[in-house]
ROMARVEX-45438 format. One record per residue: residue number from 1; residue in one letter; x, y negated, z of N, C-alpha, C in turn. Coordinates in Angstrom, 2 decimals, padded with zeros to 5 digits. Layout:
ROMARVEX-45438
{n: NUM, res: A, nX: X, nY: Y, nZ: Z, caX: X, caY: Y, caZ: Z, cX: X, cY: Y, cZ: Z};
...
This chain:
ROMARVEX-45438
{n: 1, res: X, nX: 041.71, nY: 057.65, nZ: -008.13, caX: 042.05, caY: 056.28, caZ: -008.52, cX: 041.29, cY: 055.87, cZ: -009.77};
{n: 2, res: X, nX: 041.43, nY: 056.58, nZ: -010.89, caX: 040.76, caY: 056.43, caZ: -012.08, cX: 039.01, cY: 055.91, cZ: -011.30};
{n: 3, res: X, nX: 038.48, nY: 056.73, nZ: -010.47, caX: 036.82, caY: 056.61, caZ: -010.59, cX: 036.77, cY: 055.10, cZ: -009.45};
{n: 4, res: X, nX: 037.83, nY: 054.81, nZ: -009.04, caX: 037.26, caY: 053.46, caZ: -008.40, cX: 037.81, cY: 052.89, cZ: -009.51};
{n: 5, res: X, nX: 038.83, nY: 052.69, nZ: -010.32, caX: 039.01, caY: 051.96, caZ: -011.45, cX: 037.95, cY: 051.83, cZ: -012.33};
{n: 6, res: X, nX: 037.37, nY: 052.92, nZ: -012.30, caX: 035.55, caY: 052.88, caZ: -013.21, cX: 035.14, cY: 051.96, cZ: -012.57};
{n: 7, res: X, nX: 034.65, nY: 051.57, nZ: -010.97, caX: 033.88, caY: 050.99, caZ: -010.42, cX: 034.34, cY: 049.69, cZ: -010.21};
{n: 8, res: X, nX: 035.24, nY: 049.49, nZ: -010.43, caX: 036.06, caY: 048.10, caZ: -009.93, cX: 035.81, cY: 047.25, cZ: -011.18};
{n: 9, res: X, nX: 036.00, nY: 047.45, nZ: -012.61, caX: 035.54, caY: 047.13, caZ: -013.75, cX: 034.10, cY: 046.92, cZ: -014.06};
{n: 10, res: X, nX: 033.29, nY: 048.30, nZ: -013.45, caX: 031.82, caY: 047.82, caZ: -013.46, cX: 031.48, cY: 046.86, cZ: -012.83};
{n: 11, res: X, nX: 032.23, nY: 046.23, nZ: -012.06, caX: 031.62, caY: 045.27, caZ: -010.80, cX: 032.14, cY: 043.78, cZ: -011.80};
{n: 12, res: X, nX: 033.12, nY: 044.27, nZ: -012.26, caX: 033.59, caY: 042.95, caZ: -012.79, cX: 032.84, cY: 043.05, cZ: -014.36};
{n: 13, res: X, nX: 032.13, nY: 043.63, nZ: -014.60, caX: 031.70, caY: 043.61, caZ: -015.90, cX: 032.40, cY: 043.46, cZ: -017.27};
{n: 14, res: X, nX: 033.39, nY: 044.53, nZ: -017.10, caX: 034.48, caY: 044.60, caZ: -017.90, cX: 033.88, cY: 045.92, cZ: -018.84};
{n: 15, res: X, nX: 033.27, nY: 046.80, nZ: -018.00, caX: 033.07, caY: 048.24, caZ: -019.06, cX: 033.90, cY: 049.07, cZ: -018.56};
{n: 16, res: X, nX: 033.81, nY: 050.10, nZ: -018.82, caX: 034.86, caY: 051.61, caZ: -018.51, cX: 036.29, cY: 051.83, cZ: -019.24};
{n: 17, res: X, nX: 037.10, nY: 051.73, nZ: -018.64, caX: 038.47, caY: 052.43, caZ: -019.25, cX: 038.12, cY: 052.80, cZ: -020.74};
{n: 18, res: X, nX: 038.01, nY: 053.52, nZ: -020.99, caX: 037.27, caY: 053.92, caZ: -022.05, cX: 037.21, cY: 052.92, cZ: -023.16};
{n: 19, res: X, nX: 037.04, nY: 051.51, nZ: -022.75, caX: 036.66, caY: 050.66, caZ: -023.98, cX: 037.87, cY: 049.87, cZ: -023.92};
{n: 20, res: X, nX: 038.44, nY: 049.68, nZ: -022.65, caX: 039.78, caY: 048.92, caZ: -022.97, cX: 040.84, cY: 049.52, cZ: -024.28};
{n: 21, res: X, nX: 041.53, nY: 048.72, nZ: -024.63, caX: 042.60, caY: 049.87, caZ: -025.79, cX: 043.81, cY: 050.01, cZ: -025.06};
{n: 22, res: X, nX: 043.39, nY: 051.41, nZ: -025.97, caX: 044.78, caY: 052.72, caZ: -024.94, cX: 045.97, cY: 052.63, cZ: -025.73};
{n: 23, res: X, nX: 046.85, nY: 051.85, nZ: -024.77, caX: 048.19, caY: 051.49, caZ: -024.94, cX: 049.20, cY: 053.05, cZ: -025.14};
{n: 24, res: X, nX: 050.28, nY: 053.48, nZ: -025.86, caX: 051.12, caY: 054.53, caZ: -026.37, cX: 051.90, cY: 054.63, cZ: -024.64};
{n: 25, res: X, nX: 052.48, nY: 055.42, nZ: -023.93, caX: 052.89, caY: 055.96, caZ: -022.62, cX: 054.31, cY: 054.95, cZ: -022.74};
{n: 26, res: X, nX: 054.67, nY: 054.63, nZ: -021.73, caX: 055.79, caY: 053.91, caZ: -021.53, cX: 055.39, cY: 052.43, cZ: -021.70};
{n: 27, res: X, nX: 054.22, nY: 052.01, nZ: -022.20, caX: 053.99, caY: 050.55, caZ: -022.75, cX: 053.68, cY: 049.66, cZ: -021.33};
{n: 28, res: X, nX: 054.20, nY: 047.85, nZ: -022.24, caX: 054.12, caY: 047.24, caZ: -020.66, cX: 052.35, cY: 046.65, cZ: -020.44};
{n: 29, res: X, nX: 052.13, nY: 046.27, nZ: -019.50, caX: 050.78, caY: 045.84, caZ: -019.26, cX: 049.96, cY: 045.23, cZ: -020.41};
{n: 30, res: X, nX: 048.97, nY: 045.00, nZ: -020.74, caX: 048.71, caY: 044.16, caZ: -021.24, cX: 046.94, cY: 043.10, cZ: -020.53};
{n: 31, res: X, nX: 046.95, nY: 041.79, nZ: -020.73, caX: 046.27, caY: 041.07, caZ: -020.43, cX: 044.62, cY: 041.64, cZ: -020.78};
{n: 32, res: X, nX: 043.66, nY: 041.93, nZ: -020.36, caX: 042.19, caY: 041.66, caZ: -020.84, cX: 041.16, cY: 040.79, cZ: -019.77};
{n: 33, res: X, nX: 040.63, nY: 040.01, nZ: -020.66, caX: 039.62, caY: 039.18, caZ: -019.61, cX: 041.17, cY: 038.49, cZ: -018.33};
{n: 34, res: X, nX: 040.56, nY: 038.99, nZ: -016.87, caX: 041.07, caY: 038.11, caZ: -015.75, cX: 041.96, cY: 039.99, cZ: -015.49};
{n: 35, res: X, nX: 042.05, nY: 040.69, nZ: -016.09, caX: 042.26, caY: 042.19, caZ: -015.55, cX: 044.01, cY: 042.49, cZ: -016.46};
{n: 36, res: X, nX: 044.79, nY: 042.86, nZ: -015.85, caX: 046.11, caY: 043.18, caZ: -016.19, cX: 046.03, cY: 044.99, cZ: -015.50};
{n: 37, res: X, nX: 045.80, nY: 045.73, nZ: -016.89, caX: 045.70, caY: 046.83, caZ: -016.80, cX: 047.00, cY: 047.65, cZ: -017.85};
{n: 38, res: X, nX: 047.92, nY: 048.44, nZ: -016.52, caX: 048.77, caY: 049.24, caZ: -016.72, cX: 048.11, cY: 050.55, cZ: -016.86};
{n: 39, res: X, nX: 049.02, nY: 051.39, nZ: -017.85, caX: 048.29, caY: 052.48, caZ: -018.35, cX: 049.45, cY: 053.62, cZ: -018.73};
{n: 40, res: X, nX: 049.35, nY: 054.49, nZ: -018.11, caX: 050.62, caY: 055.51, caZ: -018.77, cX: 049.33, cY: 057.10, cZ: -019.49};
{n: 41, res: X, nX: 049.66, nY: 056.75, nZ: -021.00, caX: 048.97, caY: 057.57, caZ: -021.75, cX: 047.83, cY: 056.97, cZ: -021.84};
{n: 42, res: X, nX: 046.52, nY: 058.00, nZ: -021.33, caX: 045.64, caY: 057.26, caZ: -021.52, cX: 044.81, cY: 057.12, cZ: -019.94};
{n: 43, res: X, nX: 045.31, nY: 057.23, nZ: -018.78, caX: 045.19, caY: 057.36, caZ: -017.68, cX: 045.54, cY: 056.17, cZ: -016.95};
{n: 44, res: X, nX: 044.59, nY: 055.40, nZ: -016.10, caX: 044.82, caY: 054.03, caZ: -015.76, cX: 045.39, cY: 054.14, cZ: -014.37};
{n: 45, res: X, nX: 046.60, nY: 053.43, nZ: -014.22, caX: 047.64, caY: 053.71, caZ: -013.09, cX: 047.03, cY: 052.78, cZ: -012.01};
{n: 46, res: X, nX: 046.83, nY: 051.43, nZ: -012.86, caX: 047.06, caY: 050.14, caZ: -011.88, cX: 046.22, cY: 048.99, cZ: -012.53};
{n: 47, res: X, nX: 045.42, nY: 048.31, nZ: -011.84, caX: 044.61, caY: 047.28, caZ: -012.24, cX: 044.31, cY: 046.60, cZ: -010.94};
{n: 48, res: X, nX: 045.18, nY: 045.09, nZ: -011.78, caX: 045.26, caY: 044.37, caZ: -010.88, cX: 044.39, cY: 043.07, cZ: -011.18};
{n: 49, res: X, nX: 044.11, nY: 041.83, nZ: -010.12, caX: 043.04, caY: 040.74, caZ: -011.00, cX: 044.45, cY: 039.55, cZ: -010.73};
{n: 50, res: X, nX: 043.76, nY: 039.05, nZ: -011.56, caX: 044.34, caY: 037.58, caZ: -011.48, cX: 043.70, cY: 036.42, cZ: -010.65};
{n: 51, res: X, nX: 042.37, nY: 036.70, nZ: -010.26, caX: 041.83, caY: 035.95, caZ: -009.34, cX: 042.52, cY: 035.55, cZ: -007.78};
């Protein structure tokens, strides 16, 4: 999941997990760009678009 989450971001020209900021475990979503990226730790669960 994580490595299409790599690719799904590259496509959208967002950048790698990696550059988003890593929310503390239990935290609720937060907004970047058109991308609502859930995160438990530092491991990306769920990324969804708003498009």
């Amino acid at each position: 999941m994580l490595r299409r989450g790599n690719q799904i971001l590259e496509m959208l020209g967002v950048g790698s997990p990696n550059e988003l900021p890593q929310n503390p475990p239990g935290s609720k979503c937060k907004v970047r760009n058109v991308l609502r990226v859930c995160e438990a730790g530092e491991s990306v669960i769920s990324i969804e678009s708003y498009i």
